[in-house]
C-alpha positions, 0 to 999 in steps of 0.5 A, spaced: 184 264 145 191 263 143 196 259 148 203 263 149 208 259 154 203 254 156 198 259 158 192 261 154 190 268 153 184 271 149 186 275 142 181 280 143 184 283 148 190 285 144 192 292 143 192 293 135 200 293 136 199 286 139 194 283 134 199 285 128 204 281 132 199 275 132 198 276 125 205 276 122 207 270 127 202 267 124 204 268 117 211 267 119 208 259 121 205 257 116 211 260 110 215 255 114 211 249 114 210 250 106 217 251 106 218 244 110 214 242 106 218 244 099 225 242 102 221 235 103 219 235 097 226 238 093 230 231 097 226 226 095 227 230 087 235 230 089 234 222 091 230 220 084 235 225 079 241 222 082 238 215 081 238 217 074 244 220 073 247 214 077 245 209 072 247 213 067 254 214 069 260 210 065 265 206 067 270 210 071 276 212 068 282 209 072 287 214 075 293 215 072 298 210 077 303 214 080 310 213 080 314 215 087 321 217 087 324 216 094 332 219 094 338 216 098 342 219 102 
């Protein structure tokens, strides 16, 4: 049985057509949780790098101050 709209139907009355649209929504399913997955995985890394990196990082230079010319007229 597959559930499509809150409604349950059975799968084995699909036409060949349909149970290859079954199978690639499928497919496609499970492509996104792994990349759900990846993307979760690459924020924690991008969190702990810049954790390094941000530790490692030296004094920050001070910008050169600007002087303003105001004219008169």
């Amino acid at each position: 049985m597959i559930t499509v709209n809150d409604k349950q139907y059975d799968e084995n009355k699909l036409s060949d057509e349909g149970k290859v649209a079954l199978q690639n929504i499928q497919v496609l399913h499970q492509d996104q949780n792994q990349l759900k997955i990846k993307f979760q995985h690459n924020e924690v890394l991008l969190k702990h790098y810049m954790d390094i990196l941000t530790k490692d990082l030296p004094e920050p230079e001070k910008a050169e101050e600007k002087t303003e010319t105001k004219w008169v007229k």
